[in-house]
N, C-alpha and C positions, 0 to 999 in steps of 0.2 A: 710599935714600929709598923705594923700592917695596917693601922689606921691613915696611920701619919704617909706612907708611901702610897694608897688610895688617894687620898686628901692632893696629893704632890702632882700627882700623872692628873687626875681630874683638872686642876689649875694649870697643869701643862697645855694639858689637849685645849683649853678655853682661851689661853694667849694663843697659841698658833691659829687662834681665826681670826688674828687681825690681820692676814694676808685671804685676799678673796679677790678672786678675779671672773667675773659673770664672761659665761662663755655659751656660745648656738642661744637658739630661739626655747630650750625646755627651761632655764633659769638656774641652769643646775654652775654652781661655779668652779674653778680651780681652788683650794684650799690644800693647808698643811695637815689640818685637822685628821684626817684620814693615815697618816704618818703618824702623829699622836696615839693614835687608836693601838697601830701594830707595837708600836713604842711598849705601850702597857701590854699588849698580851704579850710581849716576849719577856718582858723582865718580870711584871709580875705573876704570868702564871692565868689559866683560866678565870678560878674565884677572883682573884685579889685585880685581875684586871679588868672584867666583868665588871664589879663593883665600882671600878674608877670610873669605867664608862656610863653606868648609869648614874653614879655621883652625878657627870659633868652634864649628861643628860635631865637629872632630876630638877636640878638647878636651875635650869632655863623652864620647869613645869608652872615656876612659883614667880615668872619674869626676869629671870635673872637672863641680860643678852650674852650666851654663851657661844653662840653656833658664829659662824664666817657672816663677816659686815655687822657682829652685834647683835643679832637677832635671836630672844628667847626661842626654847623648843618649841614652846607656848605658841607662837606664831608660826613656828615651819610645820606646823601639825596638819593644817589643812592646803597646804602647798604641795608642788610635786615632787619636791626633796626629801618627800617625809620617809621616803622607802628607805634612802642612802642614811637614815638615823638609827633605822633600824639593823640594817646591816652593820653600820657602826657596833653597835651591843652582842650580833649574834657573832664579830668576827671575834671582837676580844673573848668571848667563852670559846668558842672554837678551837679557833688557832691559838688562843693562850694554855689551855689544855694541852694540844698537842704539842708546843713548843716545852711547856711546864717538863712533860715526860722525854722528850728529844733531848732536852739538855741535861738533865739527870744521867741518859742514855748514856751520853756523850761524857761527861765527865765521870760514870765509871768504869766506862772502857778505854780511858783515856785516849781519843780519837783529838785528832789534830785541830786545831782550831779553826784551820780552814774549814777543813767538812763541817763543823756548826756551823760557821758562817755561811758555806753553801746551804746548805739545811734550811734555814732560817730564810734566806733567801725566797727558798721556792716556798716558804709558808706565809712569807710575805705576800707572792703572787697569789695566793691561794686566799689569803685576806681579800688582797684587792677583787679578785673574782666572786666573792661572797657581797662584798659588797652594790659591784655592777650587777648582781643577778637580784638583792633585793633593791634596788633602785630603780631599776627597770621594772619592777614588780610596783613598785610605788607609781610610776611614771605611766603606767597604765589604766592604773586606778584613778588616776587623779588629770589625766589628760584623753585625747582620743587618738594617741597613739596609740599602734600595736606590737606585739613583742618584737617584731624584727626594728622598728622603725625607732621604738622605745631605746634597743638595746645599742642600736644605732649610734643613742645620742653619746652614748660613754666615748669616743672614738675617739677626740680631742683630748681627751684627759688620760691615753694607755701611755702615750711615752711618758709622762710627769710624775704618772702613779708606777709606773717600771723603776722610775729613778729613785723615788720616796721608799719604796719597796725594797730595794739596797740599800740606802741611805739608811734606813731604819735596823736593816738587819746589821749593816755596820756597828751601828750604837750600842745596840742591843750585845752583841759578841765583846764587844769592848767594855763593856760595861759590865758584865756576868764575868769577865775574864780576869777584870781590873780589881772589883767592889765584891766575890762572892758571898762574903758575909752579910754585905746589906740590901743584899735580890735574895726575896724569901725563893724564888725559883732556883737559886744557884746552892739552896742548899741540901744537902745530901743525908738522909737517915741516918741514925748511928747503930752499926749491925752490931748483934748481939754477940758478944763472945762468949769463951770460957776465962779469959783473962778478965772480961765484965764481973763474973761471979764472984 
């Protein structure tokens, strides 16, 4: 099952880059792809979302056109996109971690579903900001802009990624709420009793 649902979010995150829209003069574009990413760290959890994302990133190592407009990683490697790939991997261990242990939180203190979906919400923002701080890190490296002018270029893309960022925690609450049996994240230890014995 935890193969099979790596395998699932990887193929996911890789069709949502057939929406790509080149935006400002650094080449960086609008995509869904980055929605994908928070998608797998809320449902599946740090590991298991981590692993999709470098799945879907592996993939493009070996030519395979994974990333927005079709393009292997293989080729965004030496581009000034290459930061926002990274950030993609560092957000799913992250924030999938965090979300992993917040929604366990949540479902054994039985707290309301909205507070997860708040919750989620600002770990989505907290994606997206992981991600503009290593893209801008990329965008320096690889251009001869500077942190402010780099960080700049994100600017066009906060309301889309504000919305994707909802959007995503929406799914994700509905999804862990709907399916917990089949989100390894939605699943709960089984404490040990004395009736165990």
């Amino acid at each position: 099952m935890d193969l099979a649902l790596i395998a699932v979010f990887a193929a996911l995150i890789i069709v949502l880059g057939a929406v790509s829209i080149p935006v400002g003069t650094a080449g960086v574009p609008i995509v869904l792809q980055n929605m994908g990413i928070l998608l797998a760290a809320f449902i599946l959890g740090g590991t298991r979302g981590g692993l999709a994302v470098a799945l879907f990133l592996g993939v493009g190592l070996v030519g395979v056109p994974n990333l927005a407009g079709w393009r292997p990683t293989l080729a965004a490697l030496p581009g000034p996109t290459v930061g926002y790939l990274v950030g993609y991997l560092v957000t799913a261990f992250l924030i999938g971690y965090a979300a992993d242990r917040i929604i366990r939180s949540h479902r054994r203190s039985g707290r309301s579903p909205i507070a997860l979906l708040v919750t989620l919400i600002i770990l989505g923002l907290a994606g997206i900001a992981i991600q503009y701080l290593c893209g801008t890190i990329g965008l320096m490296a690889r251009t001869p802009l500077d942190f402010t002018a780099a960080l700049a270029t994100n600017a066009p893309f906060i309301p889309g990624d504000l919305a994707k960022a909802v959007v995503a925690a929406i799914i994700a609450a509905g999804a862990i709420r709907a399916v917990p049996d089949l989100i390894p994240t939605a699943k709960l230890p089984i404490r040990h009793t004395a009736a165990n014995d």
